[in-house]
N, C-alpha and C positions, 0 to 999 in steps of 0.2 A: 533447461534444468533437468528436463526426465533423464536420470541416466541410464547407458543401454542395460536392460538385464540380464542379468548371469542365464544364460540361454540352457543349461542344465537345471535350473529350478523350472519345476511344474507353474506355471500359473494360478492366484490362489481363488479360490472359489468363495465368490459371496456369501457371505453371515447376515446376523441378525443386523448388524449395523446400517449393513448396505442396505436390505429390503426394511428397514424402519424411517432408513433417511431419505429413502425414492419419496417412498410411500407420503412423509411428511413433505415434501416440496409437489411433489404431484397434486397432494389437494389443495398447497397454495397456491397452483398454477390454474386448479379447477375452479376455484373461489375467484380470481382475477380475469379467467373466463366469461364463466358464467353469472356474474355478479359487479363488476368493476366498480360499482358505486357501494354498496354496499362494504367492498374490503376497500375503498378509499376512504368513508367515513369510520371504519373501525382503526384503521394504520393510523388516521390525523387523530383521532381519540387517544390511541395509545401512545403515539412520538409527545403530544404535548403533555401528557402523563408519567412521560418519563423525564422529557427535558424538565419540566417543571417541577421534578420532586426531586429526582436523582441527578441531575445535568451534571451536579458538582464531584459524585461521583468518576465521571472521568477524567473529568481535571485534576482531582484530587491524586486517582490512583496514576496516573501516568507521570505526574510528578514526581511522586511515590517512586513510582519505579525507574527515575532516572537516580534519584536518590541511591535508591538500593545499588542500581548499576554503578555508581562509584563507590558506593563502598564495598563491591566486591573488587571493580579495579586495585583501590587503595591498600586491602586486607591483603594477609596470607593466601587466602580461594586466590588472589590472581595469579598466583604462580600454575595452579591445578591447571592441567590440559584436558581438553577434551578429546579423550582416547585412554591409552594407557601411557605410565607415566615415561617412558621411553618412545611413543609415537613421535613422530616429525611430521609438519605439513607435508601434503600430499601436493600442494602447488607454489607458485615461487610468488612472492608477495603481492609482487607486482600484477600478476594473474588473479591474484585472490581478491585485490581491493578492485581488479576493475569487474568479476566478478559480483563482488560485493553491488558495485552500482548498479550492475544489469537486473540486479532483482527489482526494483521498482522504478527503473527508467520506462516509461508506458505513455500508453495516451492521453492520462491525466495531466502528465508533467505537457505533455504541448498544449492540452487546453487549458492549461488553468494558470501555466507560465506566463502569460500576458493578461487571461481573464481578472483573475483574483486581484494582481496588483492597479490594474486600471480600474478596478469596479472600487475597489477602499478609498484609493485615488479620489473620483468621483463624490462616492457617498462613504466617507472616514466612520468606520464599528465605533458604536458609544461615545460619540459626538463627540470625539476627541482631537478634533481639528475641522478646519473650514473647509467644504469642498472645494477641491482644485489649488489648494495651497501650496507652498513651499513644504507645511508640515505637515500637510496630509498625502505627502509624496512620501515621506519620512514614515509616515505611519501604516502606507498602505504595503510595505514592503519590508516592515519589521511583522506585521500580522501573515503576511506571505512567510516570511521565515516561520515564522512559528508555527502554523499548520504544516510546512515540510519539510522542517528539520529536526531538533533533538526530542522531540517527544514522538515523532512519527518514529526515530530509526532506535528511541529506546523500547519502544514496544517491542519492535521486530526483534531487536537485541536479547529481551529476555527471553522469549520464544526459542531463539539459535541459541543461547546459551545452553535452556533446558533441556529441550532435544537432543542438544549434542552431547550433555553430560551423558542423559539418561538413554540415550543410543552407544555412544564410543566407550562412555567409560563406566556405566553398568551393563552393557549389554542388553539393555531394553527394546523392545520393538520402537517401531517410530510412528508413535500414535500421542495425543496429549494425556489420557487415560491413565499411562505408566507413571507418570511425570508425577502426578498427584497421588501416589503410595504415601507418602510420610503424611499426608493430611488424612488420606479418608481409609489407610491400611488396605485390607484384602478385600475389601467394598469395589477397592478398582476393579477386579475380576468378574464381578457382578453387573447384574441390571443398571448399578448405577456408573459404573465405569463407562458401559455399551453408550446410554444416555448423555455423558461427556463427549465421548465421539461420535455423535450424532449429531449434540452441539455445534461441534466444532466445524462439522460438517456443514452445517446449516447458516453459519456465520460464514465461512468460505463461499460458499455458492455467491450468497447475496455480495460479498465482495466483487469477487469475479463478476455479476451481473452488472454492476453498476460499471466497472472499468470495458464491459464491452458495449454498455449503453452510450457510455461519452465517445468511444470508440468510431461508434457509427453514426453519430451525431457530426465528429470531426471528419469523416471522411467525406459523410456526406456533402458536411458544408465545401472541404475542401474540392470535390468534382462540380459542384457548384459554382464555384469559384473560378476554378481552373478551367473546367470544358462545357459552363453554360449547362451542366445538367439538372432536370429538376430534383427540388429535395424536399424533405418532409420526413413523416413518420413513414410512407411506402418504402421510399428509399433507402431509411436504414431501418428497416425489416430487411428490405430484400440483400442487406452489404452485411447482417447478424447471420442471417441464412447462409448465403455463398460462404463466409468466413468461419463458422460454426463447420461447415462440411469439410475443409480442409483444415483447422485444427484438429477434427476429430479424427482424423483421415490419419494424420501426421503420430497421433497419439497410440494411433492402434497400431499401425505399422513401424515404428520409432524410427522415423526418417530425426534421429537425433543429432546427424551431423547438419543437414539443412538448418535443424530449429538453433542451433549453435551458429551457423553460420548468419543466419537470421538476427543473431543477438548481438553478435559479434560486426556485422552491417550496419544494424540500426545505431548503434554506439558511435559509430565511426562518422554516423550520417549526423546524428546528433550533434556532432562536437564542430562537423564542418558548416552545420548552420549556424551554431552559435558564435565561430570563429568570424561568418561571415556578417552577422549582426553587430557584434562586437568591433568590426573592423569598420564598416558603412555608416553604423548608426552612431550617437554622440560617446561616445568612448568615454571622454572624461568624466559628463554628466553622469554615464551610467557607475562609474567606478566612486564618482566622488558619494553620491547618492548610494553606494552601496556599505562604503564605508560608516555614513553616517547611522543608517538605518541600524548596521550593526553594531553603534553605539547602543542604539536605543535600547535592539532590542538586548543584551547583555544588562542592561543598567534598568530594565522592565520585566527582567523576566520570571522571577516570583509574582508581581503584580499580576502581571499577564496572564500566566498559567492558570492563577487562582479566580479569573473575572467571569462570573457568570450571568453577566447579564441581566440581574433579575428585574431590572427597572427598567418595562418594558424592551427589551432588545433582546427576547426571545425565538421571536421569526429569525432572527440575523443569526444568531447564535445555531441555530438548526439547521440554516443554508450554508453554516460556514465552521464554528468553530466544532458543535457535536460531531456534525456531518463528519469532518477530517479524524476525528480523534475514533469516532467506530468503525470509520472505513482502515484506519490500520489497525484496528482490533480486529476485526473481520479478517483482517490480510497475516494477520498475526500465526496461524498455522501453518499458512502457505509458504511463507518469508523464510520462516522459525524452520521449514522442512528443507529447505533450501541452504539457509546458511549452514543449518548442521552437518548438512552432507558434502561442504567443500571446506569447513573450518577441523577435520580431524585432524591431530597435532597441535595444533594452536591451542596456546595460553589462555584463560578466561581473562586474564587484562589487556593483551594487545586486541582479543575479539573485539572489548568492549572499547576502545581507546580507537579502532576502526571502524568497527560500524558506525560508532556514535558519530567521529571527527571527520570522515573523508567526505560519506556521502551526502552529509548536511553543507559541506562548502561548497562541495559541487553544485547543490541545489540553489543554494544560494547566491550562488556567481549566474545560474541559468535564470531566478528570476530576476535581477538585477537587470540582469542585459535583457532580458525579454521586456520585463514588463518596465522594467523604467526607461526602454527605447520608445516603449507606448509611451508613458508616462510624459516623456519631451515633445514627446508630438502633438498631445493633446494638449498641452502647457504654452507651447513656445510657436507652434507651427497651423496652431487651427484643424489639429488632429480632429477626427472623430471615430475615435477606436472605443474610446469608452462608451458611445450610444452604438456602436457595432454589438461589446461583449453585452450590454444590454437585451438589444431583439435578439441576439442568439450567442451564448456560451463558446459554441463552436467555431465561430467567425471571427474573435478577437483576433486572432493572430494570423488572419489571411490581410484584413485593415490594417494591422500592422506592419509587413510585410510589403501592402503594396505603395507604400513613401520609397522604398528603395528599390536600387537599381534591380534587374533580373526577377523583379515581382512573381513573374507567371512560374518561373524556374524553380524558385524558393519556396513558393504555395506547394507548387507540386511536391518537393521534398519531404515539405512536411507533411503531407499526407499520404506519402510513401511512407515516412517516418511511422508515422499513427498504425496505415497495415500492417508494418513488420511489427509492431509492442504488439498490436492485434494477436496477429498470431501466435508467434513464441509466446506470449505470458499465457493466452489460454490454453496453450496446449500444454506448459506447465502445472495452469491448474488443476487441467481436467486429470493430469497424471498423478497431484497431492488428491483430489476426492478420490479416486479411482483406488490410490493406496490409503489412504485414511479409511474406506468403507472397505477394506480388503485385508483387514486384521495387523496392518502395515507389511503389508507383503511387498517386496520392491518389485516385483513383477505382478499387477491387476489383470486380469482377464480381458478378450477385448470387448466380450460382451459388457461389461463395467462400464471398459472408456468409452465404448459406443454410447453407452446409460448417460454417463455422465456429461459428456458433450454433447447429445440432442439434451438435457435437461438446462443444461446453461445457455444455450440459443436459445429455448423455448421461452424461460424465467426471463432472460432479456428482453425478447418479443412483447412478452405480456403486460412487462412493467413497464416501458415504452408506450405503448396502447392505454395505460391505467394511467397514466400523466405525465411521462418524459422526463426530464433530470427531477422533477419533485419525487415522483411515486420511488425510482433508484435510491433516491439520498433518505425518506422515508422509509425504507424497507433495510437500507445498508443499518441506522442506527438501531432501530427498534431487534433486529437480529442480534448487534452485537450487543444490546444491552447484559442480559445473562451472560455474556461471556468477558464483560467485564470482572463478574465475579471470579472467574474463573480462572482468568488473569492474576488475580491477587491472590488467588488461592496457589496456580503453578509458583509464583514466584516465592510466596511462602515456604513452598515443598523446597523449593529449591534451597532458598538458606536452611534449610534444617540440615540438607542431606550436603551440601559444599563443608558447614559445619565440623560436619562429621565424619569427612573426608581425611582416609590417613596420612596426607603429606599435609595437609590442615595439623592436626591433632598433633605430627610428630614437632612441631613446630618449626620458627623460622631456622633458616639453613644459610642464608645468604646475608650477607654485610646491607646491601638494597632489601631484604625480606624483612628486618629489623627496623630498617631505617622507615619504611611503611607501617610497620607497623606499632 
C-alpha cells in the first residue's frame, strides 16, 4: 500500500501530533508493564461500561452509514468523482477491485474463516437455534456474513470516500482532521483538529495490534502444527519480534515492490487454497448452505444489525459482534488512506457499488467454503474442529484442513499465507501512522516509521502478556469507542460539503442522473 515517494520531497519532520500520540501509547504500554492487573481491571470496567450503555451506538451508526452510502450511490453526489471533474482512473478496474480486496484480506480472514462459523455452529448467538442443527449451521454463517460483510466494508467505504473527496478533489492533506471543516470550521487547525489525529492515531495502533496478535497466535499454532514446534505466548512474542523487524525494515527502506509482490502472492495463494477446499471438501453442501444462509441473512438484516443483546448475551456480544464492528472502526483510517489513494478518477457511486458488492461476496464465498467445510465435518463425519476452535482460535483451520488429502501442505500454506498478510498489512500500517503523525506528508521520516513499528510490536507483545485474544478485542473496542463519534461526525461533513458540490448544485445533466434522482 505505501507508495514509493516522490524522492524530491524532503521528509517531513515530526509535530505536535506525533510526539502527543508516542507519548499517549507509551504510557499505555508503561501501565500494561508495570501494572498488568491493574489496566486489566480498569479496560474490563470500561468495555462493560461502554458495551452496556452505548453498545447500540455502533449498531446503530454503521447502519446509519450504510444507509447514507446509498443514498449517495442513488443521488446526484454519485456522479462526483473524486479528483477533479475531468480525472480518469489511474488503474484498470479490474486492478482496482482486486486491489480493493487486498486491503483487508489478512490473518483474521484465515483465523476467523472456519473459527467464527464453527463456534455459532456449536453454541448459535441468542439461543436462536439448537447446537449442531440444520439451523444453526444456517445461522452460524449468516452471523459470519454479518461481521464481514456490508457493515465492515461500509465503514471503510465512508473513510475512502472522505479522504478521497477531501484529498483529490479539495486538495486537502490526508489526514481525518480536514475531513471535519464543515462540522467544527477553523477548530480543525487547532488543538482540537491535532486531538482528532491523534485519535485516529490511537484507534489505528490498537487495530494494527490486535491483527498482529491473531497473526502470531496463527503462525504459531500453524509451526505447531506443521513442524511439532512448541507454542505459547514465548513463541508468539518471539514470531511479533522477528516480524516487527522486517516490516519496519521494509517501511524505512520502501522495498515497495517486495511488499506489492507480497500482496499480490498472498492473493494468489489465498484463492489456490480455497479452490482447493472447494474442490476436496463437500462442494454442494458448502454452496447449498451458502446459498441459504444468504437467504437469511438478506431477509434479517435490519433485525440483525439492530440486536443488542441486552438480555444477558453481553459477554457474546463483546467477543463477537462489538469486537468486529470497532475493529473496523479502528481500521477505518487505515482502509479510508488506502482506498483513496487508488480510487482517484473514480465515481462516488461505482466507489461505493464496489466496495460495498465485490469484497462482501468474496468474503462470503471464503466463509462458506471454509467454515461450512468445518461445519460438515463436525455434522456428518465426527469432526472435532469445533472443540479445536474452542482450546485455541488459532487452530480451527489446521483441524480442519487435516480431513483432507495434502493436510501437512495445506497447514503449511496457510500459515505462509498468515506471514505474507503479516507483513504487507503492517508495513502498510506502520506507513498510514507514520504519515497520519507526520502532518499527512506522503513521505514520513524513517525515524517515525522506525517509532512507529517498534511501538506496534511492543503494544502487541504487551497485550498478548495482559491476556491474549481478550485483552486485544478489549483494548481494539474501548479505542474505537470515541471514534465512533467521529465517524458520524466525518460522515456528516461529508453530506454537507458533496451537497454543496458544483456538479451537485448545477443539477442533473444526464437522462440516468434524473432517472435517480
Amino acid at each position: 500500500m505505501s507508495d514509493a515517494p516522490d524522492r524530491h520531497t524532503a521528509p517531513a519532520k515530526p509535530g505536535a501530533v506525533f510526539f502527543s500520540s508516542v507519548a499517549l501509547c507509551a504510557v499505555f504500554v508503561l501501565w500494561a508493564v508495570l501494572s498488568t492487573e491493574s489496566l486489566n481491571a480498569v479496560t474490563g470496567t470500561v468495555l462493560d461500561w461502554v458495551t452496556g450503555n452505548f453498545g447500540w451506538v455502533y449498531l446503530v451508526s454503521a447502519l446509519g452509514i450504510l444507509g447514507f452510502l446509498a443514498w449517495l450511490a442513488a443521488s446526484r453526489c454519485g456522479r462526483i468523482r473524486l479528483g477533479a471533474d475531468d480525472d480518469r482512473p489511474e488503474f484498470r478496474t479490474i486492478s482496482w477491485l482486486a486491489m480493493i480486496l487486498a486491503a483487508v484480506m489478512g490473518s483474521g480472514l484465515i483465523t476467523y474463516g472456519v473459527t467464527e462459523p464453527i463456534t455459532h455452529f456449536a453454541e448459535p448467538p441468542h439461543d436462536l437455534a439448537e447446537p449442531g442443527s440444520k439451523h444453526a449451521a444456517v445461522v452460524a454463517l449468516q452471523h459470519s456474513f454479518f461481521d464481514w460483510g456490508l457493515h465492515a466494508w461500509g465503514i471503510f467505504a465512508v473513510f475512502g470516500i472522505a479522504l478521497g473527496y477531501s484529498m483529490h478533489r479539495k486538495g486537502r492533506k490526508g489526514l481525518i482532521s480536514p475531513m471535519l471543516r464543515p462540522l467544527l470550521g477553523s477548530a480543525v487547525d487547532g488543538p482540537v483538529g491535532k486531538a482528532v489525529d491523534v485519535l485516529a492515531i490511537f484507534a489505528t495502533l490498537f487495530g494494527t495490534t490486535t491483527s498482529l496478535g491473531l497473526g502470531a497466535m496463527q503462525i504459531s499454532g500453524g509451526l505447531s502444527h506443521v513442524l511439532g514446534l512448541p507454542g505459547g505466548v514465548g513463541t508468539e512474542i518471539a514470531i511479533i519480534a522477528v516480524v516487527t523487524v522486517l516490516f519496519t525494515i521494509s517501511a524505512i527502506t520502501g522495498l515497495h515492490k517486495g511488499i506489492r509482490f507480497l500482496s499480490e502472492s498472498s492473493t494468489a495463494l489465498a484463492a489456490l487454497l480455497f479452490g482447493f477446499v472447494l474442490l476436496v471438501g463437500p462442494g454442494g453442501f458448502v454452496l447449498n448452505l451458502l446459498v441459504e444462509s444468504l437467504g437469511l441473512y438478506i431477509g434479517d438484516f435490519v433485525p440483525m444489525s439492530l440486536r443488542t443483546g441486552i438480555f444477558g448475551q453481553l459477554d457474546w456480544m463483546q467477543s463477537w459482534t462489538y469486537f468486529m464492528l470497532a475493529w473496523w472502526i479502528s481500521w477505518g483510517a487505515f482502509v479510508g488512506v488506502f482506498l483513496a489513494r487508488i480510487s482517484r478518477g473514480r465515481t462516488i457511486r461505482e466507489f461505493v457499488l464496489a466496495v460495498l458488492g465485490v469484497p462482501s461476496a468474496v468474503f462470503f464465498l471464503w466463509f462458506a467454503t471454509m467454515g461450512g467445510s468445518a461445519i460438515f465435518q463436525d455434522a456428518f463425519q465426527g469432526g472435532r474442529v469445533a472443540e479445536a476452535a474452542q482450546a485455541d482460535a488459532a487452530g480451527s483451520i489446521f483441524a480442519m484442513l487435516s480431513a483432507y488429502p495434502l493436510s501437512t501442505l495445506t497447514s503449511l500454506i496457510a500459515t505462509v499465507l498468515v506471514l505474507m498478510f503479516f507483513v504487507s498489512g503492517a508495513d502498510a500500517n506502520t506507513y498510514v501512522l507514520s504519515m497520519l503523525s507526520s502532518d499527512g506528508h506522503p513521505r514520513p521520516s524513517a525515524a517515525v516509521l522506525a517509532v512507529w513499528g517498534g511501538l506496534t510490536g511492543l503494544t502487541s507483545v504487551v497485550l498478548l502478556l495482559a491476556g491474549g485474544l481478550e485483552a486485544l478485542q478489549q483494548a481494539v473496542i474501548i479505542s474505537a469507542a470515541p471514534f465512533v463519534v467521529l465517524m458520524i461526525g466525518l460522515a456528516y461533513s461529508l453530506w454537507r460539503e458533496v451537497r454543496e458540490d458544483p456538479l451537485v448544485r448545477a443539477g442533473p445533466r444526464t437522462r440516468e442522473d434524473v432517472e435517480l434522482v
